[in-house]
N, CA, C and O atoms as a CHARMM CRD file, in Angstrom:
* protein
*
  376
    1    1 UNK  N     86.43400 102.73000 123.30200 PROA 1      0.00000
    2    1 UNK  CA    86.83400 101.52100 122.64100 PROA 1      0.00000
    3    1 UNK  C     87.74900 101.92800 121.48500 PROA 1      0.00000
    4    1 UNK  O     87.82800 103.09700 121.10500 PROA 1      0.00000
    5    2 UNK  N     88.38200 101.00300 120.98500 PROA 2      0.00000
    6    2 UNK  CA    89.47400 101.23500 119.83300 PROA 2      0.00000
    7    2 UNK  C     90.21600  99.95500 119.01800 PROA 2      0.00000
    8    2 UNK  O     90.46200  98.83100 119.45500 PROA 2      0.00000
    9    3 UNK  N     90.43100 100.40400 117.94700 PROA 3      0.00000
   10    3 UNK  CA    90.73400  99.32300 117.35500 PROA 3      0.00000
   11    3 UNK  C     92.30300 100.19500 116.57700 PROA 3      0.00000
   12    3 UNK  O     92.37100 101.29600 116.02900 PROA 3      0.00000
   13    4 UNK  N     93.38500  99.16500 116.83100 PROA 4      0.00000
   14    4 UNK  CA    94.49300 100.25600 116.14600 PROA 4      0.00000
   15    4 UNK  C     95.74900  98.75200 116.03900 PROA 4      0.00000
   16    4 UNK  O     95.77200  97.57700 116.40700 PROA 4      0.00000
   17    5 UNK  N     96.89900  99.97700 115.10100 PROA 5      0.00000
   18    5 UNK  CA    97.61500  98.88000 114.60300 PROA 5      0.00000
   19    5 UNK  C     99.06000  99.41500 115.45200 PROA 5      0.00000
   20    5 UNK  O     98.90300 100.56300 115.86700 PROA 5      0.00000
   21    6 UNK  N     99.77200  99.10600 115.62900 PROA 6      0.00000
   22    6 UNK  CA   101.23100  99.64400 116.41800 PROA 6      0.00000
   23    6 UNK  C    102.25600 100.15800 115.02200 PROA 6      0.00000
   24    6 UNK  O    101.85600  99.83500 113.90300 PROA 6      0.00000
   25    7 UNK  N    103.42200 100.86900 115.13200 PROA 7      0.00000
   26    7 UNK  CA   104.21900 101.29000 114.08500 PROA 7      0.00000
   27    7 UNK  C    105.52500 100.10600 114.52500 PROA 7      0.00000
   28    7 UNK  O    106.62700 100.10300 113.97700 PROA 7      0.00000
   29    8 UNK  N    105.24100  99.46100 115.26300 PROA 8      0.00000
   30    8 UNK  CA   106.61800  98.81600 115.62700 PROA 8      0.00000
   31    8 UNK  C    106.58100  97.97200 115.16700 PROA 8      0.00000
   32    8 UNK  O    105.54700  97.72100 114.54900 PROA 8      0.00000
   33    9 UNK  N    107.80300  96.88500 115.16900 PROA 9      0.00000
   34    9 UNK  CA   107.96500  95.87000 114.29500 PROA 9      0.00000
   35    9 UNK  C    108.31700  95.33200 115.08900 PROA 9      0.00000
   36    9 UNK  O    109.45600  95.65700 115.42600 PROA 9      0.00000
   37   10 UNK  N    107.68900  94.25700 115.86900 PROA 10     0.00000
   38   10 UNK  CA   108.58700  93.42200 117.18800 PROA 10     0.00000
   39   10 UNK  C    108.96500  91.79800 116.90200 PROA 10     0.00000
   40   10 UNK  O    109.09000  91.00200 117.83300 PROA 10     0.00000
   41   11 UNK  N    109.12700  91.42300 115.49200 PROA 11     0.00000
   42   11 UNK  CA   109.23500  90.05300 114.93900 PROA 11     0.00000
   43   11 UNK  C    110.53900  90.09500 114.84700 PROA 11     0.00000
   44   11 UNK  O    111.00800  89.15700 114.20200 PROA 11     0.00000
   45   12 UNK  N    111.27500  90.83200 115.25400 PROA 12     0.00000
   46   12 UNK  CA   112.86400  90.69100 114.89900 PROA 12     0.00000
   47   12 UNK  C    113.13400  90.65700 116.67300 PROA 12     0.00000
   48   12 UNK  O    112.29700  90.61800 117.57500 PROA 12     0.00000
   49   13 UNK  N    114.57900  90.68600 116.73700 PROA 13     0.00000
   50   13 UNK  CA   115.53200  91.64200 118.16200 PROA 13     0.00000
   51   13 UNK  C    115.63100  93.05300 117.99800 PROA 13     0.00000
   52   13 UNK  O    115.53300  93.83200 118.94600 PROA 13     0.00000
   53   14 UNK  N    115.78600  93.33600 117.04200 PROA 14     0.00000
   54   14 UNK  CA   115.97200  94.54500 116.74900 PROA 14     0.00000
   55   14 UNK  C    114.66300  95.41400 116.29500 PROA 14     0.00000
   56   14 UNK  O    114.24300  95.39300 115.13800 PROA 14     0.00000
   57   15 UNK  N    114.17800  96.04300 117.15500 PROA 15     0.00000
   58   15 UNK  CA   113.38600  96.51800 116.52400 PROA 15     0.00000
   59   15 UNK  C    113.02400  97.76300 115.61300 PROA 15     0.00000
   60   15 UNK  O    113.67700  98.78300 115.83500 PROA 15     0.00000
   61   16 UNK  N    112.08100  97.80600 114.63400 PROA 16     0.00000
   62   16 UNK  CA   112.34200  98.62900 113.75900 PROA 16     0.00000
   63   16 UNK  C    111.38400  99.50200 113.72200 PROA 16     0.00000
   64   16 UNK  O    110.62000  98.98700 114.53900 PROA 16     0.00000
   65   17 UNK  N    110.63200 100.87400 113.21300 PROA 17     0.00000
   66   17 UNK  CA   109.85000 101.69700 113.61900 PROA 17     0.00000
   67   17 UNK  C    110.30400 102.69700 115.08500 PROA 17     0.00000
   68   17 UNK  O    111.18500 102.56000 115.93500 PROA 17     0.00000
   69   18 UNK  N    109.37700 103.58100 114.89800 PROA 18     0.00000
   70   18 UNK  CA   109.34700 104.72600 115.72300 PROA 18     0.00000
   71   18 UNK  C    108.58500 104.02300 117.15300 PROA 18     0.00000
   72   18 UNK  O    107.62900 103.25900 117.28300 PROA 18     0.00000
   73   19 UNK  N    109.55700 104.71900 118.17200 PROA 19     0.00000
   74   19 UNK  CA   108.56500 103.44300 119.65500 PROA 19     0.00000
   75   19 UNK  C    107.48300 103.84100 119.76100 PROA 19     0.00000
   76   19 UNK  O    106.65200 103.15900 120.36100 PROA 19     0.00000
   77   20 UNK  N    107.12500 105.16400 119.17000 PROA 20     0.00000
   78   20 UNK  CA   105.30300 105.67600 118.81500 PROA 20     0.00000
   79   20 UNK  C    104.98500 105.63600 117.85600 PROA 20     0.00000
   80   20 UNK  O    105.69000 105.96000 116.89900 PROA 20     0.00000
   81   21 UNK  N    103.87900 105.24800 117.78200 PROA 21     0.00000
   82   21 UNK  CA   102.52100 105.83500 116.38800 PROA 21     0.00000
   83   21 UNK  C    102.23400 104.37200 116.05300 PROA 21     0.00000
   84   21 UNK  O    102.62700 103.29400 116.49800 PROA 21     0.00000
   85   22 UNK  N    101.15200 104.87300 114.82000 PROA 22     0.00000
   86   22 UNK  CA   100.32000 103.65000 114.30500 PROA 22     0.00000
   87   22 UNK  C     99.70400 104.29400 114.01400 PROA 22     0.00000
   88   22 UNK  O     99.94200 105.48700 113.82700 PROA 22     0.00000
   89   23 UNK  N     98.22500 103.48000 113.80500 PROA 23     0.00000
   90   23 UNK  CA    97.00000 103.74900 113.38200 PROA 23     0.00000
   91   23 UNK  C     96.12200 103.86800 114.57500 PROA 23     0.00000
   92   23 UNK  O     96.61200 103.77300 115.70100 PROA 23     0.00000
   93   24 UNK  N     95.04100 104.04000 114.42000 PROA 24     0.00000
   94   24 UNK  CA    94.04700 103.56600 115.79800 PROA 24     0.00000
   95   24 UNK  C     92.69500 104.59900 115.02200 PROA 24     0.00000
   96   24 UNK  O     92.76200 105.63800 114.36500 PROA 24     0.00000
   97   25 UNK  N     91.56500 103.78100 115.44300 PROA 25     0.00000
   98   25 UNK  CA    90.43600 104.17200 115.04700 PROA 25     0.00000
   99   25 UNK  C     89.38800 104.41400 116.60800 PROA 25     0.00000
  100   25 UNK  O     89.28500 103.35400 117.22500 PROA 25     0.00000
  101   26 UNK  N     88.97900 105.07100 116.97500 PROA 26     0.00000
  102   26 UNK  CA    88.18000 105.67500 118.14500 PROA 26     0.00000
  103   26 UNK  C     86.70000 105.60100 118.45500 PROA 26     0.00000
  104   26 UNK  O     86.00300 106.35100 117.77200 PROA 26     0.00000
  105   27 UNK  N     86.01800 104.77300 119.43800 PROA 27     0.00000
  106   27 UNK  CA    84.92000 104.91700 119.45800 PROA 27     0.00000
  107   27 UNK  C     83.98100 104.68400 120.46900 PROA 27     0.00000
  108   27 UNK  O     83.95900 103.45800 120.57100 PROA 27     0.00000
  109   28 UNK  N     83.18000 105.16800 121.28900 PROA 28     0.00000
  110   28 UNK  CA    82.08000 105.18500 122.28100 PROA 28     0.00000
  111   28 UNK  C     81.60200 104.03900 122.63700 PROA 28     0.00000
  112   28 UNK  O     80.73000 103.49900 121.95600 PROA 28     0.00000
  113   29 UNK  N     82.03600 103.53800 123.63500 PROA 29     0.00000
  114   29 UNK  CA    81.43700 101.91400 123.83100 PROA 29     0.00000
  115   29 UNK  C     79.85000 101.24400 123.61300 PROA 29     0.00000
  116   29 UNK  O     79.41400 100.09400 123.66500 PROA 29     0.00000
  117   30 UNK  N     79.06900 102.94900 123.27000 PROA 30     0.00000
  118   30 UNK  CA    77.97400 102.20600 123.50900 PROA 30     0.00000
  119   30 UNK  C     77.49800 102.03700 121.71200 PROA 30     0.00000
  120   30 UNK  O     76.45000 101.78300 121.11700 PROA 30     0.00000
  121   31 UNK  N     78.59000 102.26900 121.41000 PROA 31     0.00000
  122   31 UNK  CA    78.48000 101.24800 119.85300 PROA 31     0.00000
  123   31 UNK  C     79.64600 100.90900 119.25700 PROA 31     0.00000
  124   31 UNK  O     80.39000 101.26500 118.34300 PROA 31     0.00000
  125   32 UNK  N     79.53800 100.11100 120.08600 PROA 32     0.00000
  126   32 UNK  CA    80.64300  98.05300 119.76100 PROA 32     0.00000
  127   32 UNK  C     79.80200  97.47000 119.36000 PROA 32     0.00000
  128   32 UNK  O     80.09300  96.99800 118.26100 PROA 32     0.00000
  129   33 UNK  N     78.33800  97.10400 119.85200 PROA 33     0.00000
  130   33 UNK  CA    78.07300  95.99300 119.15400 PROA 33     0.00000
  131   33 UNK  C     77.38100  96.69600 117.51200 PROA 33     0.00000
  132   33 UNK  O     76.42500  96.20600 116.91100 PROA 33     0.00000
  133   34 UNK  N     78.08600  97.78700 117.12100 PROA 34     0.00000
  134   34 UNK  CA    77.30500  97.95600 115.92100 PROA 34     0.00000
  135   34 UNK  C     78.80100  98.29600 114.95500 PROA 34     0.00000
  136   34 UNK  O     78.81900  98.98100 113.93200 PROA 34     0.00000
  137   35 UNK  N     79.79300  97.73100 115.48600 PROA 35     0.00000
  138   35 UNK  CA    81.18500  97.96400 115.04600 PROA 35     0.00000
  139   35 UNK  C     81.95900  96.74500 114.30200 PROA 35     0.00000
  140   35 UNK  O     82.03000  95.81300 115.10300 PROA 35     0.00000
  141   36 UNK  N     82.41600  96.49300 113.36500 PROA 36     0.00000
  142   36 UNK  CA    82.56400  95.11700 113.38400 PROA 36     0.00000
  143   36 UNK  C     84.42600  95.49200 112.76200 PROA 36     0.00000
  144   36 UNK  O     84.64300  96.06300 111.69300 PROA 36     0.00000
  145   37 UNK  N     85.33000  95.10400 113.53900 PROA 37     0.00000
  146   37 UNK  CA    86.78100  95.23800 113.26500 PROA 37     0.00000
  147   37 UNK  C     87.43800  94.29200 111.80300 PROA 37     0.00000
  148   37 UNK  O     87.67200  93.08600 111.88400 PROA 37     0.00000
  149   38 UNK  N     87.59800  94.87200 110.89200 PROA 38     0.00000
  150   38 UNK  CA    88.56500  94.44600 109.89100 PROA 38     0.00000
  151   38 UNK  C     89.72000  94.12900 109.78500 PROA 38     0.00000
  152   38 UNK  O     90.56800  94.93000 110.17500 PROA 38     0.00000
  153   39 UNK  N     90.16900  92.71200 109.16000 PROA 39     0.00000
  154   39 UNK  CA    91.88100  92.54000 109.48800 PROA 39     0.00000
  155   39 UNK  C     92.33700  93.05200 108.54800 PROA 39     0.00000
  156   39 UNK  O     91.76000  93.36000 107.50600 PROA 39     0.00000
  157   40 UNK  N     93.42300  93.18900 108.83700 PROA 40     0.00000
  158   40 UNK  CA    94.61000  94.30200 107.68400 PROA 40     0.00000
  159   40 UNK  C     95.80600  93.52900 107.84000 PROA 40     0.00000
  160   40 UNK  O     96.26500  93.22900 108.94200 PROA 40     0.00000
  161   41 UNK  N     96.36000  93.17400 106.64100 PROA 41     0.00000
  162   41 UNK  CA    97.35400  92.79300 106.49600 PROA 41     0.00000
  163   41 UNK  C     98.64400  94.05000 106.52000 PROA 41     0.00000
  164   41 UNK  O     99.81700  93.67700 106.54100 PROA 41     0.00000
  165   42 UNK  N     98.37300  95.21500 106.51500 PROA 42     0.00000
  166   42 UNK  CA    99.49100  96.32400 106.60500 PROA 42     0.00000
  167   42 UNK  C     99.10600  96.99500 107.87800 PROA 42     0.00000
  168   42 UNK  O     98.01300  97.53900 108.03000 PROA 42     0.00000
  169   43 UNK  N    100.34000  96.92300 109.08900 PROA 43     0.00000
  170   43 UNK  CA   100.09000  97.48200 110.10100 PROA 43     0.00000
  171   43 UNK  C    100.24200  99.17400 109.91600 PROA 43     0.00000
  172   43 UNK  O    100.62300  99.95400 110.78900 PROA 43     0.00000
  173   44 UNK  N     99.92800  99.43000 108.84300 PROA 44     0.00000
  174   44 UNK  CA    99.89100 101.01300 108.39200 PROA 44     0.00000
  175   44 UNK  C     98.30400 101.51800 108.26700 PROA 44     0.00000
  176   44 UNK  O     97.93600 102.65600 107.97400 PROA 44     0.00000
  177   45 UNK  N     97.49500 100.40500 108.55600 PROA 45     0.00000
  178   45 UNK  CA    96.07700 100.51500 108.20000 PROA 45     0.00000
  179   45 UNK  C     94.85900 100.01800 109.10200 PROA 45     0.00000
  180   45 UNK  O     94.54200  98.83000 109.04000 PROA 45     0.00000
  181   46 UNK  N     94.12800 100.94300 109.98600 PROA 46     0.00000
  182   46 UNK  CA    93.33900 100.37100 110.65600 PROA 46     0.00000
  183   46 UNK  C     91.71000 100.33200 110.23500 PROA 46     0.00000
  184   46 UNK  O     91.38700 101.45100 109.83700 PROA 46     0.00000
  185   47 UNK  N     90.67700  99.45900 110.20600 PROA 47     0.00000
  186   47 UNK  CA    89.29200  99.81200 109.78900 PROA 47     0.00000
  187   47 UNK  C     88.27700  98.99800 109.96100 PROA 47     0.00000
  188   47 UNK  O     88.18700  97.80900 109.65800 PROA 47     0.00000
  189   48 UNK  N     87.59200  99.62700 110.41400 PROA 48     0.00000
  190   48 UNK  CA    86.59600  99.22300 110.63300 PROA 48     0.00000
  191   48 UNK  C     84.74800  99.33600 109.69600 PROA 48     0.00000
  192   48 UNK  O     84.27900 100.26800 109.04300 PROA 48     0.00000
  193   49 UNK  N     84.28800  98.29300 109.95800 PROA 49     0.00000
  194   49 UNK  CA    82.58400  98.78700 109.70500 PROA 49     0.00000
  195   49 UNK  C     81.57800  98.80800 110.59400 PROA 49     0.00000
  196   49 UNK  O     81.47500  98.00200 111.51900 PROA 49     0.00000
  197   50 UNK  N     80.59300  99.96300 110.29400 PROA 50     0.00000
  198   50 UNK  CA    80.03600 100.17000 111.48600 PROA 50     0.00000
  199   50 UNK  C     78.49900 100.46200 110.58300 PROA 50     0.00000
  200   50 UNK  O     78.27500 101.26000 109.67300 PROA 50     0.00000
  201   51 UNK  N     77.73300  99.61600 111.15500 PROA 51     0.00000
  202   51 UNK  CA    76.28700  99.34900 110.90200 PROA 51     0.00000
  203   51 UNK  C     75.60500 100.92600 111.29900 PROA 51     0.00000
  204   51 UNK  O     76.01000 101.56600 112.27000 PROA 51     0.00000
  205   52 UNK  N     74.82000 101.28000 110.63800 PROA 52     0.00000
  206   52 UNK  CA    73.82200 102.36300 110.78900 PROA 52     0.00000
  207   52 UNK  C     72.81200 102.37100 110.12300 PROA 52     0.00000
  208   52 UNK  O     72.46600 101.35200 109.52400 PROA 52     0.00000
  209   53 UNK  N     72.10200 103.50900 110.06800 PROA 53     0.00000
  210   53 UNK  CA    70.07900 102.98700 109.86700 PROA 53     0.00000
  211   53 UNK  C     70.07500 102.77100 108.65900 PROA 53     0.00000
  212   53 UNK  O     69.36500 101.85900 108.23600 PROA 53     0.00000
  213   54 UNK  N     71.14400 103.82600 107.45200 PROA 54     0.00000
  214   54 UNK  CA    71.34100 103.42000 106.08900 PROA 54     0.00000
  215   54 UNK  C     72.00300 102.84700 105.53900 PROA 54     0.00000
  216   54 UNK  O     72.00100 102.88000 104.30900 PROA 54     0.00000
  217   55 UNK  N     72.86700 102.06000 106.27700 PROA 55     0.00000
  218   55 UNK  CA    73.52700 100.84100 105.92400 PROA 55     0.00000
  219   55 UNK  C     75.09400 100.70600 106.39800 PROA 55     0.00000
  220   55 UNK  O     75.64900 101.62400 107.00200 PROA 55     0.00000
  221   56 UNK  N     75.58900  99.78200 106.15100 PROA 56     0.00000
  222   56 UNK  CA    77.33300  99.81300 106.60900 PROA 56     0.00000
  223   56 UNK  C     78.18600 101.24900 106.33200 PROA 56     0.00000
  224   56 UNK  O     77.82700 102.25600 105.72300 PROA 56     0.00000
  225   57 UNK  N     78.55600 101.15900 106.53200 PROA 57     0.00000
  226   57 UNK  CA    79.55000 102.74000 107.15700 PROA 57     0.00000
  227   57 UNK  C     81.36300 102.09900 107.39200 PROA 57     0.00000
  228   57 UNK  O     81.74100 101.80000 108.52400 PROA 57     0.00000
  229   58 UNK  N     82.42100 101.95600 106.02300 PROA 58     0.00000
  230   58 UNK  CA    83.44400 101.94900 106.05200 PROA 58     0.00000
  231   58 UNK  C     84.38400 102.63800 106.41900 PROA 58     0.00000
  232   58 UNK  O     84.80600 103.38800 105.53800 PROA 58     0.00000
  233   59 UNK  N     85.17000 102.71800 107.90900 PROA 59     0.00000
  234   59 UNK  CA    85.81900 103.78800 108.05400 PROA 59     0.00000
  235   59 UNK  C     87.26500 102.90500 108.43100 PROA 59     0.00000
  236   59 UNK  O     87.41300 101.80500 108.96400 PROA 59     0.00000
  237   60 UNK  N     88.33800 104.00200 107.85500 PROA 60     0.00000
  238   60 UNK  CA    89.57200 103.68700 107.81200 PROA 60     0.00000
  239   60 UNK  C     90.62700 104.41800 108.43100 PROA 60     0.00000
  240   60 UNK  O     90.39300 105.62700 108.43000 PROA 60     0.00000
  241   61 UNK  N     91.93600 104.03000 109.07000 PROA 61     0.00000
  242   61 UNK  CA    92.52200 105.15000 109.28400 PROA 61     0.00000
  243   61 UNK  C     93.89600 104.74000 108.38100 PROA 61     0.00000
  244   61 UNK  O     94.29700 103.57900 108.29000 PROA 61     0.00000
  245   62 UNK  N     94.37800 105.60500 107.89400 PROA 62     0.00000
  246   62 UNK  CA    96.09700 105.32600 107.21700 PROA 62     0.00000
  247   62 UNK  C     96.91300 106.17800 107.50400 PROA 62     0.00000
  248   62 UNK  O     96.69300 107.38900 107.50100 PROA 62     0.00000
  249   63 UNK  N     98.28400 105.46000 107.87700 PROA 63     0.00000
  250   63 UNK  CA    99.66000 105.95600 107.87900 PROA 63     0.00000
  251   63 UNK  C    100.04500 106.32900 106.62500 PROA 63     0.00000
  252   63 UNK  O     98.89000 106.68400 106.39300 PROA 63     0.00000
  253   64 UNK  N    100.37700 106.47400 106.02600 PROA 64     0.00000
  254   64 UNK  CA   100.58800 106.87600 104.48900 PROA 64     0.00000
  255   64 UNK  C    102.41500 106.74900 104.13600 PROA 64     0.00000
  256   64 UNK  O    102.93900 107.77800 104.56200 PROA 64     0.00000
  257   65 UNK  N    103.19900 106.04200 103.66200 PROA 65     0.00000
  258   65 UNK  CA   104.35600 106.05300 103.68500 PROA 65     0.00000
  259   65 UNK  C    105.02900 107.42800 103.65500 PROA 65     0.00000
  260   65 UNK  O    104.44400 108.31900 103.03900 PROA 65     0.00000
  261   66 UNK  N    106.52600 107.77200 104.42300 PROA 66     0.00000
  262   66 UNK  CA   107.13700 109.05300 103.41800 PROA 66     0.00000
  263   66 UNK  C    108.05000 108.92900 102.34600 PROA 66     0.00000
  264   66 UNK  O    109.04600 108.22700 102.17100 PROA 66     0.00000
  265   67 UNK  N    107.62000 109.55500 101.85100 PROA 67     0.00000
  266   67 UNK  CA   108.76400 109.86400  99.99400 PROA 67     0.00000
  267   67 UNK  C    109.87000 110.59000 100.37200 PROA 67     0.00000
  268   67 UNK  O    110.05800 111.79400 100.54300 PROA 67     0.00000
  269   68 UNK  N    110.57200 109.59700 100.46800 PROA 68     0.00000
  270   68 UNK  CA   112.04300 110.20500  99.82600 PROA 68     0.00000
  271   68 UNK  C    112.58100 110.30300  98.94900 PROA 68     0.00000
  272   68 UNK  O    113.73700 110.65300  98.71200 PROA 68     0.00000
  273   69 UNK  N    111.41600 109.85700  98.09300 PROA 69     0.00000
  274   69 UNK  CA   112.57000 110.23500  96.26600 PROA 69     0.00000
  275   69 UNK  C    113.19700 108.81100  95.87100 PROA 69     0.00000
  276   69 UNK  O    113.75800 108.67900  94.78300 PROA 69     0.00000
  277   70 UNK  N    113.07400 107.61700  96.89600 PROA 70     0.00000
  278   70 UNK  CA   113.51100 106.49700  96.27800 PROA 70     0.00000
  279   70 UNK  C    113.19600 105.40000  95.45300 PROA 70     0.00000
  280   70 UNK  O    112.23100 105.96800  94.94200 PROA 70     0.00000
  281   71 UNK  N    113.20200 104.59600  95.04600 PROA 71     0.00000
  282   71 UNK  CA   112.24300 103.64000  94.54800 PROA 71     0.00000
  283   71 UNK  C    111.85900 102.57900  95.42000 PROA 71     0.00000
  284   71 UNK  O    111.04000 101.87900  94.82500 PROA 71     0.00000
  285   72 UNK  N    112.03500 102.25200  96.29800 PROA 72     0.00000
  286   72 UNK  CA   111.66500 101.49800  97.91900 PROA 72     0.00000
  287   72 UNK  C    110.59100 102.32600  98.30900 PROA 72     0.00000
  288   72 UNK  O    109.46700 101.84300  98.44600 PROA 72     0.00000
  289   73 UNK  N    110.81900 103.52400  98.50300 PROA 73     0.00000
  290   73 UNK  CA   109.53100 104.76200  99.04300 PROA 73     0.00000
  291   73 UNK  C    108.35900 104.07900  97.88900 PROA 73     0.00000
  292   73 UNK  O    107.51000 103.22300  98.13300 PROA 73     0.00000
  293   74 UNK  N    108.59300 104.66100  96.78400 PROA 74     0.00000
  294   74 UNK  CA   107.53600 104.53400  96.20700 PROA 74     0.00000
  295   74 UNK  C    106.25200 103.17600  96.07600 PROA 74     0.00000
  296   74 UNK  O    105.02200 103.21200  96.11500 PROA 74     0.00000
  297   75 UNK  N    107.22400 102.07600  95.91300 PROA 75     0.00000
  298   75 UNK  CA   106.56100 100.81400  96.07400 PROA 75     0.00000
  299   75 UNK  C    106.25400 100.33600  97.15700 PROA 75     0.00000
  300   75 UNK  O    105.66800  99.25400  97.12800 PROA 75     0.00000
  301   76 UNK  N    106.61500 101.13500  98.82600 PROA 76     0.00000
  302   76 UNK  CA   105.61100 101.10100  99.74100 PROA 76     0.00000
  303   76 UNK  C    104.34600 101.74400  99.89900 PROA 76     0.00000
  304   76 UNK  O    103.44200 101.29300 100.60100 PROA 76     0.00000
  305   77 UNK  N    104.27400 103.12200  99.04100 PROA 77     0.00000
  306   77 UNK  CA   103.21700 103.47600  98.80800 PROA 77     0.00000
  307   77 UNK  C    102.21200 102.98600  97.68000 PROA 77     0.00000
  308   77 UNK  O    101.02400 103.27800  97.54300 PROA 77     0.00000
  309   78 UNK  N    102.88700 102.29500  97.03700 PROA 78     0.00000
  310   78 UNK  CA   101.82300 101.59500  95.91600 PROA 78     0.00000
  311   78 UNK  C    101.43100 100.05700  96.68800 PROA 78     0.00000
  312   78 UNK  O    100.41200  99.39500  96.49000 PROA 78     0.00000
  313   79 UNK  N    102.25000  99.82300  97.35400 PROA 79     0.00000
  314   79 UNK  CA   101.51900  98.37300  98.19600 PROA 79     0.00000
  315   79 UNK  C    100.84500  98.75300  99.26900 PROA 79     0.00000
  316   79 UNK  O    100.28700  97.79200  99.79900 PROA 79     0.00000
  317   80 UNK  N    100.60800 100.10500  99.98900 PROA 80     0.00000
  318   80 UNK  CA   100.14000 100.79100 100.77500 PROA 80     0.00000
  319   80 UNK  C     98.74200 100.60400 100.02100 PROA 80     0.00000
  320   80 UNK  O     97.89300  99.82800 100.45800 PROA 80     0.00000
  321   81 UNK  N     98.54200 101.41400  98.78300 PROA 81     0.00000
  322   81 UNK  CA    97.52600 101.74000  98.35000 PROA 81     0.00000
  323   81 UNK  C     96.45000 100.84000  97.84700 PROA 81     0.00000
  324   81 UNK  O     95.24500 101.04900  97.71000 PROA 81     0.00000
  325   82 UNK  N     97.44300  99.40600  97.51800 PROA 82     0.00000
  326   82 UNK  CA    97.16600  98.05600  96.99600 PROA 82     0.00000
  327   82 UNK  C     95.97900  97.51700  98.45600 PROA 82     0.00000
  328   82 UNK  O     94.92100  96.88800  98.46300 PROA 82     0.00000
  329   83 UNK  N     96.61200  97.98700  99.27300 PROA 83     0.00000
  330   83 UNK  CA    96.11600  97.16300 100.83800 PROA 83     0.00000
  331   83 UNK  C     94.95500  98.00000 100.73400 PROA 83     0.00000
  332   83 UNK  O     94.06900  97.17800 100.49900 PROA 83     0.00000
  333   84 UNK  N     94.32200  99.33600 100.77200 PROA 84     0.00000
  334   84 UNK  CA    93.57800  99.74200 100.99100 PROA 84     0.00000
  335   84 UNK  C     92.37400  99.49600  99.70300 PROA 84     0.00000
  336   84 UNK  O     91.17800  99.32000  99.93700 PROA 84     0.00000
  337   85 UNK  N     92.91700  99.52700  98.48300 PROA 85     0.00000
  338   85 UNK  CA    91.69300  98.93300  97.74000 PROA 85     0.00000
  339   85 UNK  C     91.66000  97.56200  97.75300 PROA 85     0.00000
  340   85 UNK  O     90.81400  96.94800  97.10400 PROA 85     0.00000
  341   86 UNK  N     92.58500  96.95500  98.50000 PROA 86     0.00000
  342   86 UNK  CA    91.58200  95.22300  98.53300 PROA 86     0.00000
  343   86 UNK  C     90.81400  95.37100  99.71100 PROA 86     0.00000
  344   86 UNK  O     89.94400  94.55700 100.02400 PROA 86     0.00000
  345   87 UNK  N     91.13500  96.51300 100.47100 PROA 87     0.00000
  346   87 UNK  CA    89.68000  96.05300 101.84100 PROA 87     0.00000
  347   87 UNK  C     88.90500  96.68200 101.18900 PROA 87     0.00000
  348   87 UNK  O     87.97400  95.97900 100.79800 PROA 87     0.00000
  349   88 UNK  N     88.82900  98.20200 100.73400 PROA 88     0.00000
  350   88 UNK  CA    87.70100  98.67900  99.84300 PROA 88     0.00000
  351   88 UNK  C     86.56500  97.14000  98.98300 PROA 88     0.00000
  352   88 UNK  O     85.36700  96.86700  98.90000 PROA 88     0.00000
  353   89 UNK  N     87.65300  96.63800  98.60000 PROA 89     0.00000
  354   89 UNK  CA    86.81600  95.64900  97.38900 PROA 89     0.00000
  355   89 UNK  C     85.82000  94.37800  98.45700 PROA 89     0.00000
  356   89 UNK  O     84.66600  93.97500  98.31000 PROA 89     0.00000
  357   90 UNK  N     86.95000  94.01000  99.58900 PROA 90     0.00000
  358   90 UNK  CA    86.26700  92.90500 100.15800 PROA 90     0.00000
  359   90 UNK  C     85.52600  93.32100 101.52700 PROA 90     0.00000
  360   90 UNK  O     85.26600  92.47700 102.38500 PROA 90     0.00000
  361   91 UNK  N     85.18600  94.76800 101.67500 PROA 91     0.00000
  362   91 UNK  CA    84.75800  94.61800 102.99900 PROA 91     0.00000
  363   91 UNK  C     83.35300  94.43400 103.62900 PROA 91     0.00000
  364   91 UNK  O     82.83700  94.30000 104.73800 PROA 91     0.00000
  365   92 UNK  N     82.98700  94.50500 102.20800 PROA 92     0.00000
  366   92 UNK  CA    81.37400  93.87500 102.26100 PROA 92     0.00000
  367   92 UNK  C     80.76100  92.26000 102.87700 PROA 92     0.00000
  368   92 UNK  O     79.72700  91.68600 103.22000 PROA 92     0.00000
  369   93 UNK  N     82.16100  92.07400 102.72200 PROA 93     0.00000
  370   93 UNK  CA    82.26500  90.37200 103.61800 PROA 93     0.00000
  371   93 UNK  C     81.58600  90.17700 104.88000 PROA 93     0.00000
  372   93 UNK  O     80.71800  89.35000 105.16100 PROA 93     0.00000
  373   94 UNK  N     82.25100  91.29000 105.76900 PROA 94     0.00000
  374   94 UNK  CA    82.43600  91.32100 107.23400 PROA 94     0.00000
  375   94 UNK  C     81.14500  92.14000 107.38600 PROA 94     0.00000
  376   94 UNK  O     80.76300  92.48800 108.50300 PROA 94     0.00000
């Protein structure tokens, strides 16, 4: 089973991203029903929670932007990082 995000961008004609990669998180079917999938607003970020005997279990996967030294680079990685502590904060929801 798997839960994952694509690197492509298919909302345009043109598409943008690498025709591979993403995210994707990996796991044994015979625990789905102890898996519960998180939405992500950054297709750079996949995660899930997964129930166990001592309690929820947050696991994440990230693309991480690359730095080129620009100021565009950088403020994808700070809205990168933005995305990952608001699921940190809210994922106790799900």
């Amino acid at each position: 089973m798997s839960v994952a995000h694509s690197a492509v961008d298919i909302s345009h004609d043109v598409l943008v991203g690498r025709p591979h990669g993403g995210t994707a998180i990996l796991y044994r079917k015979s625990l789905r029903n102890f898996i519960t999938k998180l939405p992500s607003p950054d297709p750079r970020i996949s995660a899930v929670v997964m129930q166990t005997d001592v309690g929820p279990l947050l696991i994440v996967c990230v693309f991480m932007p690359t730095d080129y030294g620009t100021g565009e680079c950088h403020e994808e990685f700070i809205a990168t990082c933005e995305h990952i502590t608001a699921l940190y904060a809210s994922w106790h929801l799900y």
